[in-house]
C-alpha positions in Angstrom: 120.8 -2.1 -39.6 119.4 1.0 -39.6 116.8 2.9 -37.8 114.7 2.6 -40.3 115.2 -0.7 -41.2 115.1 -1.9 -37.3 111.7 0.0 -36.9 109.7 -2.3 -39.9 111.3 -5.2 -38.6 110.2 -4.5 -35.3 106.5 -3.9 -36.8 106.8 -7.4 -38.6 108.0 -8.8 -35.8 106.2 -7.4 -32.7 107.3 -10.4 -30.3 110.5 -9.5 -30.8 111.0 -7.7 -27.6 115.3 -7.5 -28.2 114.5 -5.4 -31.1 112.2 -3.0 -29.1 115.2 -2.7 -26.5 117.7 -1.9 -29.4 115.2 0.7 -31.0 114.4 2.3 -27.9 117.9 2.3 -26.8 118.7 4.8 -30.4 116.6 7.2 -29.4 117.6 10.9 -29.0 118.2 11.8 -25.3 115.9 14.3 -23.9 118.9 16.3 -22.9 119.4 17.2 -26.3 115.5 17.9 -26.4 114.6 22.0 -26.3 112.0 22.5 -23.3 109.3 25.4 -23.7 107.6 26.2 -20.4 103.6 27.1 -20.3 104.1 30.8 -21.4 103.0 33.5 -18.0 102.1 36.2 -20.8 100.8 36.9 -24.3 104.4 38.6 -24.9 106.0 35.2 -23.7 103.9 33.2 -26.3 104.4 35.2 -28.8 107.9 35.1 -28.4 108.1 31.3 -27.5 106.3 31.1 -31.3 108.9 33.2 -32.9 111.6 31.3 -31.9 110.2 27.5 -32.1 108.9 28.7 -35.8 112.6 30.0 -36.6 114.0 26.7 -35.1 111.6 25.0 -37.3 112.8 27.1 -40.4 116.6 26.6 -39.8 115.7 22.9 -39.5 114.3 23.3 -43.1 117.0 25.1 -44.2 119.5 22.9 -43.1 117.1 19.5 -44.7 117.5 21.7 -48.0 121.3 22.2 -48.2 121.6 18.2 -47.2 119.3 17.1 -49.9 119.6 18.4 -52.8 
């Protein structure tokens, strides 16, 4: 089943509390999440935009080339 697929069932099925634990157990790790810290300047929010907007565009980029 996929994620997709387990996430409606799980919303037509809300008791269903072994789907919840499957769904939940899919999930991306946050070690593989990027971490921004509060930014200490306007020079370090700037920046932290810059590179969270080109992460954002690469992202894109990379959605484009896989679907066509």
């Amino acid at each position: 089943m996929t994620n997709q697929e387990l996430k409606a069932y799980a919303l037509a099925h809300r008791e269903d509390l072994e789907a919840l634990d499957v769904l939940y157990s899919r999930r991306t790790p946050d070690s593989e999440a990027i971490w921004f810290h509060p930014p200490k300047s306007i020079e370090e929010e700037r920046s932290q935009f810059e590179l969270f907007k080109h992460m954002i565009e690469e992202r894109a980029g990379n959605n484009h080339q896989n679907h066509p």
